[in-house]
N, C-alpha and C positions, 0 to 999 in steps of 0.2 A: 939709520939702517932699516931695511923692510922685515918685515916680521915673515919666518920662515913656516914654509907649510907646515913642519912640525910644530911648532906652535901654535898656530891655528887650532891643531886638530885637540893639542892638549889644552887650550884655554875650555876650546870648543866641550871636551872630557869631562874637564873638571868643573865643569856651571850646570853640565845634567839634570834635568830633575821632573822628573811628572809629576805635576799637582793638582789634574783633571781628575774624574770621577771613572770607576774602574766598577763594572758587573760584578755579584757578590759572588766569590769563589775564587776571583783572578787576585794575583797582588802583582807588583812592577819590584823588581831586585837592584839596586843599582852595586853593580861590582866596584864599585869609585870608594864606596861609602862601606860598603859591607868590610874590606880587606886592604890596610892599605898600601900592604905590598902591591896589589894590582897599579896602584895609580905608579908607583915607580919605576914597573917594568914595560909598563903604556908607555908614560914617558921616553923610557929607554929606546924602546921601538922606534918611538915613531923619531927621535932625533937620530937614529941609525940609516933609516932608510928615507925621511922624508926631509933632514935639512936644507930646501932649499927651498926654490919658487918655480920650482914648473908645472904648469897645465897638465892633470893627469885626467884620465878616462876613469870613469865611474863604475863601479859594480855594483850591485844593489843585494843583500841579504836581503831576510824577512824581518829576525830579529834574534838576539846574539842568544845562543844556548846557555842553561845553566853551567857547563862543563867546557866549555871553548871560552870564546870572549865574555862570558859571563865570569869567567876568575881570570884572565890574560887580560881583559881589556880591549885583546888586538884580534878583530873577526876573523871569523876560522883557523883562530890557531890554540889550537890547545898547550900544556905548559911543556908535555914534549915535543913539538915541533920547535916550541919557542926557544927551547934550548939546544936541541939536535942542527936547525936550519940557522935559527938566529945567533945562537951564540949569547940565549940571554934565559937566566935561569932562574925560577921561583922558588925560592925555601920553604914557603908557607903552606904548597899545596902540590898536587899531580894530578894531573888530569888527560883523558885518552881521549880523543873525541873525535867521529867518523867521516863527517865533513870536510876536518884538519888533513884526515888522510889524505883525501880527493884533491883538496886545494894545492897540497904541500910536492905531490905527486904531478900537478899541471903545474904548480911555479918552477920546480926543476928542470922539466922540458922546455917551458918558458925562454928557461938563458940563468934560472937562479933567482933568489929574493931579490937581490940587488937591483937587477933589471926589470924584475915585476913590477916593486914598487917603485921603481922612476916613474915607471907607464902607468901606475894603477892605484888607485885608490876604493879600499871597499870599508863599505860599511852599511845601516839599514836604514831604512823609514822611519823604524821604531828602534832608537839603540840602546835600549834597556832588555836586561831579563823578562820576559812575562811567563809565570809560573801559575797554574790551575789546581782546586782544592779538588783531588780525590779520593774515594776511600782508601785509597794506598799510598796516601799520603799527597805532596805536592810534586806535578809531573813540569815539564815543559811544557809552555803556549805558544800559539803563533796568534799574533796580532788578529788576523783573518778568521779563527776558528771558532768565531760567535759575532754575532750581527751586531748585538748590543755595544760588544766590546768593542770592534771595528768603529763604529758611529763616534763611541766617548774619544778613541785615541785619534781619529782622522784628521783634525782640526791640530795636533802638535806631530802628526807626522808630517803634511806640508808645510808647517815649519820648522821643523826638522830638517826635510829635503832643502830648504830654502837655504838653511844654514851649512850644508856643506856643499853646495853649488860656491857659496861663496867665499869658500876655500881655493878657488880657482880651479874648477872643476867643467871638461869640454861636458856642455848639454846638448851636444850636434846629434852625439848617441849614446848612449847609457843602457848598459848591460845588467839584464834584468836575471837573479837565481829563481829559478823555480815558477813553474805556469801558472799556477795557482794565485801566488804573488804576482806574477805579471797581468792578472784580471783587475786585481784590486789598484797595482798600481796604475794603471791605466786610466781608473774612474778618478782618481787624485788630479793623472797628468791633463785631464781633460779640464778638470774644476781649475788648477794652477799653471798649466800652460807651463811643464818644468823643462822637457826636452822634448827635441826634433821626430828622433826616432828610437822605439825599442827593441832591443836585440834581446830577445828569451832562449836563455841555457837552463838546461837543465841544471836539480839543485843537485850539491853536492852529496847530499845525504842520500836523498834518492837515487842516485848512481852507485856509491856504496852499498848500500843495503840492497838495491833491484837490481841493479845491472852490471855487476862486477865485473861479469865475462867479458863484457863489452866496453870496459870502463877505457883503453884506449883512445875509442872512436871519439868515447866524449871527450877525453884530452886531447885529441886533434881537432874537435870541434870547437873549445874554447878560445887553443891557441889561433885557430884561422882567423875566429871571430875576431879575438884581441889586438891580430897586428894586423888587419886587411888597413 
């Protein structure tokens, strides 16, 4: 019997691990390992929506927040959507998370999870937590938000991206979150020749927090993009 795209994704989950050199201040989180209710309700997920073998469309994160798939496992979903949309529920932890909103509010318009995730599969470059040392303690990182950092991880986020390409994932076109990230991946896709064409949406978060008024436009923007 073939081995189902949920599978994939959780072999894929459960072998995680950065063992490159990180600038001093940064550390990498892996939620697999910190909780291990996370690894159960990952699992759960992803055998609810992706038990099968079809070819989906790729979305691309930057890199999972401490508060979303950083304890859920499952990108942009914090542990209340995960229970309110999914029907799947964490004991261990709560978590609210702004992105979640945005996503969970354009998977409804969508047609629903059910239908998203036949279509769609997301996740990041880098899909670990990256967390920064500062006086206020440790904030969220994004991969991109230091030159040195970017350099150490760029070499496991291409194979990274390698590895969920070969999940059965269409690279005709690959849907990129956030412009910023669509610069750096771009210099990746150039070096590894990963997909055809980039489609750049706006990030979730960014929409959230700046453009709420308008937050709409960007959900009929996503959806056009996702089902043209």
């Amino acid at each position: 019997m073939n081995t189902t795209f949920a599978e994939h994704v959780i072999d894929f989950n459960k072998n995680l691990s950065y063992t490159g050199n990180l600038p001093e201040g940064f550390e990498v989180l892996n939620p697999y390992l910190d909780n291990p209710e996370t690894l159960t309700v990952m699992q759960e997920f992803y055998h609810k929506y992706y038990d099968d073998s079809i070819r989906r469309k790729f979305m691309i994160g930057i890199n999972p927040s401490r508060h979303g798939a950083g304890v859920t496992g499952v990108p942009f979903t914090d542990t209340k959507r995960l229970k309110s949309v999914c029907g799947i529920k964490m004991k261990s932890a709560y978590t609210h998370e702004v992105s979640s909103v945005f996503m969970y509010d354009m998977i409804e318009e969508y047609g629903g999870a059910d239908l998203f995730y036949k279509d769609i599969y997301i996740n990041s470059p880098f899909p670990l937590a990256i967390v920064r040392k500062t006086k206020n303690g440790w904030l969220n990182a994004n991969y991109y938000d230091d030159r040195e950092l970017f350099n150490f991880v760029k070499d496991f986020m291409i194979e990274t991206l390698k590895k969920h390409i070969s999940l059965n994932l269409d690279t005709s076109e690959v849907f990129v979150l956030g412009k910023k990230n669509a610069d750096f991946l771009s210099k990746l896709n150039k070096e590894a020749k990963l997909f055809d064409t980039m489609t750049v949406l706006e990030h979730p978060r960014y929409i959230q927090q700046y453009k709420s008024k308008d937050k709409q436009l960007y959900i009929d923007k996503y959806i056009l993009a996702l089902k043209k």
